[in-house]
C-alpha positions as CSV (number, residue, x, y, z in Angstrom):
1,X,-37.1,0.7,19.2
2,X,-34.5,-1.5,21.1
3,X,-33.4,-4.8,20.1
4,X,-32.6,-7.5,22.9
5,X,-29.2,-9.7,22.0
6,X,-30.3,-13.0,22.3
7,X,-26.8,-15.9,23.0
8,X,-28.7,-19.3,23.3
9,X,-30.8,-19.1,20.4
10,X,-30.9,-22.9,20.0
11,X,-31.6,-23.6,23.7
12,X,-28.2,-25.4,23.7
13,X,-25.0,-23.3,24.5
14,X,-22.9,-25.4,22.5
15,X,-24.8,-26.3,19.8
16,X,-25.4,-22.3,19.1
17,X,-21.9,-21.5,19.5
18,X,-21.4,-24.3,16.9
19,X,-24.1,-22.3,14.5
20,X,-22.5,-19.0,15.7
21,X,-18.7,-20.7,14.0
22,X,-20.0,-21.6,10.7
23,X,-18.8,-18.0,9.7
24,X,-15.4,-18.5,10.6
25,X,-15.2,-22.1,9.5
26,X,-15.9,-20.7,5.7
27,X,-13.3,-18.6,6.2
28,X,-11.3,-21.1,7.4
29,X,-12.4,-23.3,4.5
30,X,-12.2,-21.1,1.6
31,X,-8.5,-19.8,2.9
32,X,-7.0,-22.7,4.4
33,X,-8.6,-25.4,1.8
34,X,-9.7,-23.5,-0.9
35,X,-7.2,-21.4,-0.9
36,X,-9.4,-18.7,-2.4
37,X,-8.7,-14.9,-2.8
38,X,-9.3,-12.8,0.7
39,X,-12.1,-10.8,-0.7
40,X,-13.8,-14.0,-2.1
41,X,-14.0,-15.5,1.6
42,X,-14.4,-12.2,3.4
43,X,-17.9,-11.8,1.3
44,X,-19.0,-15.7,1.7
45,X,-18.2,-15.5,5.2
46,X,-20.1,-12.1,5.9
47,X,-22.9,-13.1,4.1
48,X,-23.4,-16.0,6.5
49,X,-22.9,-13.9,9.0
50,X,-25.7,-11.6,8.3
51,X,-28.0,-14.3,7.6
52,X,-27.3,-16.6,10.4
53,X,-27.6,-13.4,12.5
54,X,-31.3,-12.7,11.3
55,X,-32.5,-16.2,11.2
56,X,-31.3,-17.3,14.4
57,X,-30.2,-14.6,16.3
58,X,-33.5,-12.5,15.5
59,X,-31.8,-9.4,14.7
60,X,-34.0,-7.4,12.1
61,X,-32.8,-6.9,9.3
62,X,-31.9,-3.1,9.1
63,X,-29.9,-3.8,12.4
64,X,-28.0,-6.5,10.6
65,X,-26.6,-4.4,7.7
66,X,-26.1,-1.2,9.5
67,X,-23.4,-3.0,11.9
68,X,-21.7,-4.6,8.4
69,X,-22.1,-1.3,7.3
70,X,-20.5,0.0,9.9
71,X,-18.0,-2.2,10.4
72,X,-17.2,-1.7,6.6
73,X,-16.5,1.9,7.2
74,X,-14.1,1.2,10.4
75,X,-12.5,-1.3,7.7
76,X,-11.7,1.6,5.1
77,X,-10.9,4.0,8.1
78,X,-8.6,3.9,10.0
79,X,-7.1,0.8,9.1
80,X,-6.9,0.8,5.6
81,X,-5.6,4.3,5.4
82,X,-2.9,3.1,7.8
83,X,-2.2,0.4,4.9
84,X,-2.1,2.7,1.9
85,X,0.1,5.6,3.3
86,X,2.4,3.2,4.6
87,X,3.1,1.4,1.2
88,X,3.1,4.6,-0.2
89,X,6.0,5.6,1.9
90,X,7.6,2.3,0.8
91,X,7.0,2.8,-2.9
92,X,8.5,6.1,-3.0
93,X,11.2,5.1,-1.6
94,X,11.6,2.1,-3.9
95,X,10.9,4.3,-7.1
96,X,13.6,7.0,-6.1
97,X,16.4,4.2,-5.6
98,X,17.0,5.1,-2.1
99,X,16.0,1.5,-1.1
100,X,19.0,-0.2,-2.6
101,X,21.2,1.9,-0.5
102,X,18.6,0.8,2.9
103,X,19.6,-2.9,1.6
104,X,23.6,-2.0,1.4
105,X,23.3,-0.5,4.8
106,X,21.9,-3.3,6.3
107,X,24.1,-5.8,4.5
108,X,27.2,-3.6,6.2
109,X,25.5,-4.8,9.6
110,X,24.8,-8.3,8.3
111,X,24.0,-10.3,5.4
112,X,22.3,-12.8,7.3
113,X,18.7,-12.9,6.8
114,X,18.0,-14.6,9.9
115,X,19.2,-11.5,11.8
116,X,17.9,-9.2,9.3
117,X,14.4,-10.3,10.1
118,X,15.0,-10.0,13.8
119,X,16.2,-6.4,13.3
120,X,13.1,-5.6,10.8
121,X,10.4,-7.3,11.5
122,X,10.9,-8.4,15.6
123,X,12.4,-4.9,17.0
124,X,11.2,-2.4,14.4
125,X,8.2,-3.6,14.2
126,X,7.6,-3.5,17.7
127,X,8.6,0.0,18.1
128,X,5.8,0.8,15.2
129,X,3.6,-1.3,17.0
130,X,3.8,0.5,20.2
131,X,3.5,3.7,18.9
132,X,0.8,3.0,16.1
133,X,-0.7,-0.7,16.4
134,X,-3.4,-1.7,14.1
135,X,-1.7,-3.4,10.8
136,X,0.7,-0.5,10.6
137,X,4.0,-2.4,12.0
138,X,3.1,-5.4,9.3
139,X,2.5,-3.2,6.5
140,X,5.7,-1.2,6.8
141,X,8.1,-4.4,7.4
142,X,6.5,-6.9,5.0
143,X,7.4,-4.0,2.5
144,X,10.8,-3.8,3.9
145,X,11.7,-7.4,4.0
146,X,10.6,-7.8,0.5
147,X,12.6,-5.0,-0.6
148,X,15.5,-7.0,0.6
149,X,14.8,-9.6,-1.0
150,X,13.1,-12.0,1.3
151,X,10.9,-14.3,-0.2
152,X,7.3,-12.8,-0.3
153,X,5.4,-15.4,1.4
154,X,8.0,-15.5,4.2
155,X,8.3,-11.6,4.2
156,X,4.8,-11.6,5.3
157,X,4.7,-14.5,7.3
158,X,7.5,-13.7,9.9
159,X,6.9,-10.2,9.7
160,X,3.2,-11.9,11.6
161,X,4.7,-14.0,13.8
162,X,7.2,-11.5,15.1
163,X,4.0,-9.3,15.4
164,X,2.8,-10.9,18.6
165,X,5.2,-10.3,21.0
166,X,4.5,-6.3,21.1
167,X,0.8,-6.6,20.6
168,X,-0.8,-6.5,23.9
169,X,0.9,-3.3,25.1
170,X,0.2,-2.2,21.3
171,X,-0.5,1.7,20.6
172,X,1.0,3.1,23.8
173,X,-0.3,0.5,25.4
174,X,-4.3,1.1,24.7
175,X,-4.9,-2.7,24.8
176,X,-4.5,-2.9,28.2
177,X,-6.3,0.4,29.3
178,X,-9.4,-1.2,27.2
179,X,-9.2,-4.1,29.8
180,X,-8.9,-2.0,32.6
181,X,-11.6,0.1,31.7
182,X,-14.1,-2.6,30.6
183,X,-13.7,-4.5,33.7
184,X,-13.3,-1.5,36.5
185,X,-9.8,-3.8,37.4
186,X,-6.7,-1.9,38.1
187,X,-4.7,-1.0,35.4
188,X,-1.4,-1.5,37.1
189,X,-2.1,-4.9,38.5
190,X,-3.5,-5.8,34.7
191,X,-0.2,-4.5,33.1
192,X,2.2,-6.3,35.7
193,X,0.0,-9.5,35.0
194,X,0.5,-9.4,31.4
195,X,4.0,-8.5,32.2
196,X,4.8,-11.6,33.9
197,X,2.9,-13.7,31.0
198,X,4.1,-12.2,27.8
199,X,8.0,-11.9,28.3
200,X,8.1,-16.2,28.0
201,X,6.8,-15.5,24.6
202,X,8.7,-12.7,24.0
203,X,12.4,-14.1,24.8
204,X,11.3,-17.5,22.6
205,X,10.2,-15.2,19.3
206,X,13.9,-14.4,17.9
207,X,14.4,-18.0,17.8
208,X,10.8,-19.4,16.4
209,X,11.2,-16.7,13.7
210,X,14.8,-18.3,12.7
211,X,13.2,-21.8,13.2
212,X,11.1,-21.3,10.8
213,X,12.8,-20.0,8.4
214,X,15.5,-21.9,7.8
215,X,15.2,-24.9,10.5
216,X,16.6,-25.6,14.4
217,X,20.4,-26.7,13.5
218,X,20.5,-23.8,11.3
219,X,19.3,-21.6,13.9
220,X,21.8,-22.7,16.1
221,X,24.5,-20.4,14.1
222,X,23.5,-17.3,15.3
223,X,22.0,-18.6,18.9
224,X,24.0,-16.0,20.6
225,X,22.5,-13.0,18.5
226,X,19.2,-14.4,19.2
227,X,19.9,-14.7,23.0
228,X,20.7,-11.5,22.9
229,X,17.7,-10.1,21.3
230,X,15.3,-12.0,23.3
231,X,16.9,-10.9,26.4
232,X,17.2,-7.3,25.5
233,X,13.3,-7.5,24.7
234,X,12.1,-9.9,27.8
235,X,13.8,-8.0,29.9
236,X,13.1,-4.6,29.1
237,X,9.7,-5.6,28.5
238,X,8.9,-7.3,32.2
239,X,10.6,-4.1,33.9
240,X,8.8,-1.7,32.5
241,X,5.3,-3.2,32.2
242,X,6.0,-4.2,36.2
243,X,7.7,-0.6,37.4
244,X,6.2,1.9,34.9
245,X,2.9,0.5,33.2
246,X,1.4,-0.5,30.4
247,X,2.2,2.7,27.8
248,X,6.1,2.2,27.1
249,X,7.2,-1.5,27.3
250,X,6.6,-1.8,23.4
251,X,8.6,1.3,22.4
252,X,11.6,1.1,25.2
253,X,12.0,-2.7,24.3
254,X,12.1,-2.0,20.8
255,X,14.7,0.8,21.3
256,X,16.6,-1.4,24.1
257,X,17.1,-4.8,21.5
258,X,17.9,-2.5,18.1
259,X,20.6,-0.9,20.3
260,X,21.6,-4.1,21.5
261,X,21.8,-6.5,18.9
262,X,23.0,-3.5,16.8
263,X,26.4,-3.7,19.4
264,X,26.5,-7.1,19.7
265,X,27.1,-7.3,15.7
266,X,29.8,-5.1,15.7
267,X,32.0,-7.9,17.4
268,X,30.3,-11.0,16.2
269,X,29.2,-12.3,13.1
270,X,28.1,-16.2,12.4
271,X,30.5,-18.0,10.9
272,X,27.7,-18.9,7.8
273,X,25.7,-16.7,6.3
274,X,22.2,-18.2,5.5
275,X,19.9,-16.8,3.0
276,X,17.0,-18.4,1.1
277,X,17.4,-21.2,-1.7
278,X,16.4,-19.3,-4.6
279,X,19.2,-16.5,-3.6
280,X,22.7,-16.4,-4.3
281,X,24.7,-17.2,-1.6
282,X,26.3,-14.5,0.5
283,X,30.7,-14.5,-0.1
284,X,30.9,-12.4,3.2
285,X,29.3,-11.4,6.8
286,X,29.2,-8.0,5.9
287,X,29.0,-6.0,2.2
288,X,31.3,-3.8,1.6
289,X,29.6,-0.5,2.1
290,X,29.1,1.0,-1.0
291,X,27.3,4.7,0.5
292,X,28.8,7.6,2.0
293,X,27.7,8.4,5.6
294,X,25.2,10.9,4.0
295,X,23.6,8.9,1.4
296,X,22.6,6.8,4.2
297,X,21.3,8.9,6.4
298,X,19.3,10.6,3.5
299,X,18.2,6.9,2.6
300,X,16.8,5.9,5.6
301,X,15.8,9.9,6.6
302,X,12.2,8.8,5.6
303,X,11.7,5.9,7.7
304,X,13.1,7.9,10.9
305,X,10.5,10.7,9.9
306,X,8.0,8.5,9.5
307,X,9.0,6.7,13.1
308,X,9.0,10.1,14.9
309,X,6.4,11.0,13.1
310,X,4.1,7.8,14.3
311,X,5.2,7.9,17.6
312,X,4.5,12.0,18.6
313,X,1.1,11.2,17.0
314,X,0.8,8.7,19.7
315,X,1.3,10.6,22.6
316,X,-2.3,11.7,23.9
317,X,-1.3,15.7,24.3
318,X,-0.7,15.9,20.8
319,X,-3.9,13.6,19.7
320,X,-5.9,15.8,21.9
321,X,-4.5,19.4,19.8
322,X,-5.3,17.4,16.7
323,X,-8.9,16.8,17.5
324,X,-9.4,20.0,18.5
325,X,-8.4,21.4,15.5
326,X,-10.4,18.9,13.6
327,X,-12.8,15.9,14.9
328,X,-15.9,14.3,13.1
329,X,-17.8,12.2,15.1
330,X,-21.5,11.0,15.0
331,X,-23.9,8.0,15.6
332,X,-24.2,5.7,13.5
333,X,-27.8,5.8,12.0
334,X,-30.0,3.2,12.9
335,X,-27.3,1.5,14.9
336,X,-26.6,3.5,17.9
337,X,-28.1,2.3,21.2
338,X,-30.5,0.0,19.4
339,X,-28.6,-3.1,20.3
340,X,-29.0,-4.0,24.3
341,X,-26.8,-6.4,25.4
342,X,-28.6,-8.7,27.7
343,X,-27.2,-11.0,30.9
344,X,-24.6,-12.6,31.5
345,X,-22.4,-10.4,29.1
346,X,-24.0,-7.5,31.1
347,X,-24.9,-7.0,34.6
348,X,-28.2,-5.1,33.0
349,X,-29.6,-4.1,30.0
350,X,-27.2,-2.0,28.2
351,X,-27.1,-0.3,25.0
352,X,-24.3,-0.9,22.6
353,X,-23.2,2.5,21.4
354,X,-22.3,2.6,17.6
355,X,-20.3,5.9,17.4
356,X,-18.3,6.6,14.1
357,X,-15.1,8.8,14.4
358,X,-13.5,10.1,11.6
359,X,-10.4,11.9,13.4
360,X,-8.6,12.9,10.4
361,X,-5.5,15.0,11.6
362,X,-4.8,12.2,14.7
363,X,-5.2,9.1,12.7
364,X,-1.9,7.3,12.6
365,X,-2.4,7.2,8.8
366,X,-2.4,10.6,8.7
367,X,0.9,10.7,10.6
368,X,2.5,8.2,7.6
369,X,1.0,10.9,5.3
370,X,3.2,14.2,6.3
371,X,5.7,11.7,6.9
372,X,5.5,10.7,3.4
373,X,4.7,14.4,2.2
374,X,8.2,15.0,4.3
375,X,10.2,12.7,2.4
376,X,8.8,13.6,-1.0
377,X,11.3,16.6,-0.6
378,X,14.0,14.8,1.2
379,X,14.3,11.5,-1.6
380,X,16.7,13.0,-4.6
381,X,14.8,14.0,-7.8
382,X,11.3,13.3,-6.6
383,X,9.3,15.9,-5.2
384,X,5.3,16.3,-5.1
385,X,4.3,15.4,-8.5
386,X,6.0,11.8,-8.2
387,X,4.7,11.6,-4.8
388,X,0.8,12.2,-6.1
389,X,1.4,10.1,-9.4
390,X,2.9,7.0,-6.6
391,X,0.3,7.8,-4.0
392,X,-2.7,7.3,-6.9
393,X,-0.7,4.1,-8.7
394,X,-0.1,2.8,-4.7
395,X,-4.0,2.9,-4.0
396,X,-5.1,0.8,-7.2
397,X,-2.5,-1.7,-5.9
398,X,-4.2,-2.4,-3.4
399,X,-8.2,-2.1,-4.2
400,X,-8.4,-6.0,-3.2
401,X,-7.3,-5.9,-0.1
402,X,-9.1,-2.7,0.7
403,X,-12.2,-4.7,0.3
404,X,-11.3,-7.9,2.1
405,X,-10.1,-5.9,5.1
406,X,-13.1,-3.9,4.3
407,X,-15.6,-7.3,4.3
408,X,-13.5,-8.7,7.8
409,X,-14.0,-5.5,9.5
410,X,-17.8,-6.0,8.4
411,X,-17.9,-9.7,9.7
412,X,-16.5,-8.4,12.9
413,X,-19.3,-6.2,13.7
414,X,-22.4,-8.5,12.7
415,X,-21.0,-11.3,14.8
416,X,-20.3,-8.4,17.5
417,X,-23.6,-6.8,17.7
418,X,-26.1,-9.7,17.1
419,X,-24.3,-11.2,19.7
420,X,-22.7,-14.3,18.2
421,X,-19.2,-13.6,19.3
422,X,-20.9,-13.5,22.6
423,X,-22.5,-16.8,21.9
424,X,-19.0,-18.4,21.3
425,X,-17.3,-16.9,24.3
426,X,-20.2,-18.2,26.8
427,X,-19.4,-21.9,25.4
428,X,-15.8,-21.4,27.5
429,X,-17.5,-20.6,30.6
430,X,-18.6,-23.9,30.7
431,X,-15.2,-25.5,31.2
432,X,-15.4,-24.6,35.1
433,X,-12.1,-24.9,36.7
434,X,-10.6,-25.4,33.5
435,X,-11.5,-22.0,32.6
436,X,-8.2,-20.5,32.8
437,X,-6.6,-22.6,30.5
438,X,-9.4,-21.1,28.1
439,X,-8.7,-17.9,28.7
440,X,-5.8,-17.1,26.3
441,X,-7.9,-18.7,23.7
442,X,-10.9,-16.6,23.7
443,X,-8.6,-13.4,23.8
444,X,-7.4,-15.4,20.8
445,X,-10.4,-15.8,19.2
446,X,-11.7,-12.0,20.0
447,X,-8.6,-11.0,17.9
448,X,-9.2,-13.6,15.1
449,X,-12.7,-11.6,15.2
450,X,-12.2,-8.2,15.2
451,X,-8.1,-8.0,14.5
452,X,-7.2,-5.8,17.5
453,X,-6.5,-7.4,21.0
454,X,-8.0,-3.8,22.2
455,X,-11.7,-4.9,20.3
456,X,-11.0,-8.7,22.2
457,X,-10.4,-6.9,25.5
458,X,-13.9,-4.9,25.3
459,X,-15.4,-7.8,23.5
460,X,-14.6,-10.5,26.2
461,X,-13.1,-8.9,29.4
462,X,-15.8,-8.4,31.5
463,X,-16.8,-12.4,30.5
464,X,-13.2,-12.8,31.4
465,X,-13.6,-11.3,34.8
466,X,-17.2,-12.3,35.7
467,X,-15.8,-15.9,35.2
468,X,-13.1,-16.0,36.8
469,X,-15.0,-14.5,40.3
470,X,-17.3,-17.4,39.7
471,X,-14.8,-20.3,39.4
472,X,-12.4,-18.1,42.9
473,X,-9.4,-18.0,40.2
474,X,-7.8,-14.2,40.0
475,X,-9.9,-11.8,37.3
476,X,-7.0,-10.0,36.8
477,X,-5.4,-12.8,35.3
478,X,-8.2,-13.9,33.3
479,X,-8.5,-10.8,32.1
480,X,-4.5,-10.3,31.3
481,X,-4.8,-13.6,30.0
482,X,-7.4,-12.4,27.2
483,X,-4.9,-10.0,26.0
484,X,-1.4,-12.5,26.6
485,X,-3.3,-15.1,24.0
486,X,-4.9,-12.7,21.8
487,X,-1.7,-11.9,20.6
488,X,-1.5,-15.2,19.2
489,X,-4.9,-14.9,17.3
490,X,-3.0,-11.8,15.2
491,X,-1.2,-13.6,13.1
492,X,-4.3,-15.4,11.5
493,X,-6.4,-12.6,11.7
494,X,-8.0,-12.0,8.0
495,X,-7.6,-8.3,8.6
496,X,-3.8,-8.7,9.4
497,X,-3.0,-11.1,6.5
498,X,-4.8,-8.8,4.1
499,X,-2.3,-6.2,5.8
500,X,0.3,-8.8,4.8
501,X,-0.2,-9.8,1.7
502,X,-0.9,-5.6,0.4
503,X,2.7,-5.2,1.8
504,X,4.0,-8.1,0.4
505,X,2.6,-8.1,-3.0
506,X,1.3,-11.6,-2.7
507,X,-2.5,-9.9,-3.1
508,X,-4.5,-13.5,-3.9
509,X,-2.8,-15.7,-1.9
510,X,-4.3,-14.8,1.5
511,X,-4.8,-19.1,1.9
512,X,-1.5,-19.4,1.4
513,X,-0.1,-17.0,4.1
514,X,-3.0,-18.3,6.6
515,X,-1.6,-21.6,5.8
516,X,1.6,-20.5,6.7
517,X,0.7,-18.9,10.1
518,X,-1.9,-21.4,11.5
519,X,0.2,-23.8,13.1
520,X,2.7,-20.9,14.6
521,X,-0.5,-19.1,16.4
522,X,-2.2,-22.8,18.0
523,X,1.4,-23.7,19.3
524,X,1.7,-19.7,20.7
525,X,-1.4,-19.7,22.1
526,X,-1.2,-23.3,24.0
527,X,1.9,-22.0,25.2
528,X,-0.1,-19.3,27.0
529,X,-2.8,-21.5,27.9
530,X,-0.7,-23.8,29.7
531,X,1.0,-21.1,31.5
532,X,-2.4,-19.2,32.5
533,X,-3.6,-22.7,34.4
534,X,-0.6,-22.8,35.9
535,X,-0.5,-19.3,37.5
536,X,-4.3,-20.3,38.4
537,X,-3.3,-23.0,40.6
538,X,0.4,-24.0,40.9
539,X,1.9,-20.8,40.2
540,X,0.1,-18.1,42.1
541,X,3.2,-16.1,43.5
542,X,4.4,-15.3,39.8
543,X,1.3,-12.8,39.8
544,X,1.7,-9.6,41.2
């Protein structure tokens, strides 16, 4: 038996995308107000869900817990194994001593933590973002950035606002394949789109990052390093988006500003070196280097390993030998083509698969785990005992974020297949011609949803498209649009600030860091709302 999605419930659009919020306003509640614990809001707010979803939504019962259920089980994998392999790597390296030689090196390049974050969190990051996506950039930098001292709650927080930038040509650029392939658009035109959207944010990021940590003025003091890596990113990420597609702007970009701002350093330096308040102040641009060539090579061996490591597994060739060697997939019972999505959201009736992959050997989790297993030999005095005694003492760490990311994942996938995410994105449609400045903003509320701007893009990008024909605005840009703003929405996501706060060690104080974030993802995503209307009407020859 097939159940029907039904998305006006109430007879009134607006007043059932109002019901089909309440969900996400407790969660906005309990973390921004109440400032509870993630896994606290995760289960109030998926327990709405569920009920709202059968009472209103008429979705049986069985229906309703099978998609939690399955949702729950996405949660655990792959996402949360990305999470616990990649703070295993970090404690290792931590419990060996090799990190404080990783802090002396990067204090030789500069003791400024301004341009320490834009080195970690902005180009690293992206570069693990490319090549992996899904929490794993976040979870590897917050852990670095705390290891260096940065103030937790900032660790985490600019380590999510530089995670915005790279997202929408995310894991070798699946994001935007997703939209392609959801929407029968070209994938070229879609990637030179988002290419001529994105770079604005991305040359403005360096310097919102400094902003807010330690104020405008401030930032001022090291305005030509940041020009420099905005630049180096933008640029390298408008060119090849426009002239090679959507697989490698991420990665080259990344690549391109380490190598630049890495130069640059050698023959400048600010003239102050800023660091946080509660640290002692910093007598010198750089530290004296107090490592042999060697020990930091060895030092930061594990974290090249694990780079090379992430991005091979990446490459589809190699994904492909992996699943051939070892693949699980199956449908999910009592889930699997029992959902029909209904019109508007579909031309016909059609099912919603629900197909559960467990893909081991390809998971970029999996990749972090040799890579780890790799460095267990390389770290001095360590070996495969420590590495098993860590890996066990890293996973009880983090049992409560493993169940909010868990409960989000959950929450994700009731509101997805009772079709109340649905519900919420047919509200926009009403705006008419207005509809394009909306546009970045449901993209930014699919990723609020589900976490991934690939899940948004499936989620909304044929709504994207279907509206934009209606209204005679381009559906390519509507549809690059849902993946420009869903950047924005990552930041906030309660999937990605459960990443965050694992990393960070600041397990509890989820409210906090979505405190932190809120105002940096509305401001991010208006920005891209402003400039989606524009190319709508006043700006059409910026579009390819």
């Amino acid at each position: 038996m097939q159940w029907v999605q039904e998305y006006n419930p109430l007879g009134n659009i607006l007043l059932s995308a109002f019901v089909a919020a309440i969900p996400l306003c407790i969660l906005f509640y309990m973390l921004a107000v109440r400032r509870a614990k993630g896994h606290l809001a995760a289960l109030a707010a998926t327990g709405a869900a569920i009920l709202l979803a059968m009472v209103f939504w008429g979705m049986p019962a069985e229906l309703a817990f099978d998609a939690t259920a399955y949702g729950a089980a996405f949660g655990v994998f792959p996402i949360v194994w990305i999470v616990v392999t990649a703070i295993w790597v970090y404690n290792m390296t931590v419990e060996s001593g090799e990190f404080e030689i990783i802090k002396n090196s990067l204090a030789c390049i500069t003791e400024d933590r301004r341009l320490q974050a834009i080195f970690i969190a902005f180009a690293f990051g992206s570069f693990i973002e490319g090549t992996a996506g899904f929490g794993t950039p976040v979870a590897i930098t917050a852990a670095m950035l705390v290891g260096l001292g940065f103030n937790p709650l900032y660790a985490a927080g600019i380590c999510l606002i530089a995670n915005t930038a790279p997202v929408a040509f995310g894991a070798i650029g699946i994001p935007i394949v997703v939209a392609a392939k959801v929407t029968d658009l070209d994938l070229m035109t879609i990637s030179r789109t988002v290419g001529r959207q994105l770079p604005l944010l991305s040359l403005i990021v360096p310097l919102w990052l400094s902003v807010t940590m330690c104020g405008f003025r401030r930032s001022l003091e090291v305005l030509p390093a940041i020009l420099v890596a905005g630049a180096c990113f933008a640029g390298s990420q408008f060119l090849v988006s426009n002239y090679m597609g959507p697989y490698l702007p991420d990665i080259i970009s990344a690549i391109v500003t380490i190598a630049g701002l890495g130069a640059f350093l050698k023959v400048w330096q600010p003239k102050s070196i800023w660091r946080f308040a509660d640290e002692p102040a910093a007598t010198q641009a750089r530290a004296t280097c107090a490592y042999s060539r060697t020990e930091v090579i060895r030092a930061w061996l594990p974290w090249l390993v694990l780079a090379l490591m992430v991005f091979l597994w990446g490459l589809e060739d190699i994904k492909n030998f992996l699943n051939s060697i070892f693949a699980l997939s199956f449908e999910w019972p009592g889930l699997h083509d029992a959902v029909l999505k209904d019109s508007p959201i579909a031309a016909t009736d059609t099912s919603y698969p629900a197909t559960y992959a467990f893909n081991f050997l390809s998971a970029a989790g999996t990749a972090i785990l040799f890579a780890g297993l790799i460095a267990a030999f390389i770290l001095p005095r360590y070996g495969l005992g420590k590495a098993t005694a860590c890996f066990g003492r890293t996973a009880f760490q983090l049992r409560y974020p493993i169940m909010t990311i868990a409960m989000i994942l959950g929450l994700a996938y009731i509101m997805n297949y009772s079709g109340m995410s649905s519900t919420m994105g047919l509200a926009f449609t009403l705006t008419g011609p207005m509809f394009p400045f909306f546009s970045p903003i449901l993209g930014w509320l699919g990723v609020f949803l589900t976490g991934s701007d690939t899940s948004s893009n499936a989620l909304f990008g044929a709504l994207q498209k279907t509206t934009a024909q209606q209204i005679g605005v381009s559906p390519e840009l509507c549809v690059a649009a849902n993946a420009s703003g869903g950047v924005a929405g990552k930041m906030i996501s309660p999937q990605s600030i459960s990443v965050a706060t694992a990393a960070s060690r600041l397990v509890g104080h989820e409210g906090d860091l979505f405190r932190f974030t809120l105002f940096h993802s509305i401001a991010m995503v208006l920005v891209m709302s402003v400039l989606t209307l524009m190319q709508a009407y006043t700006l059409r020859w910026t579009l390819p």
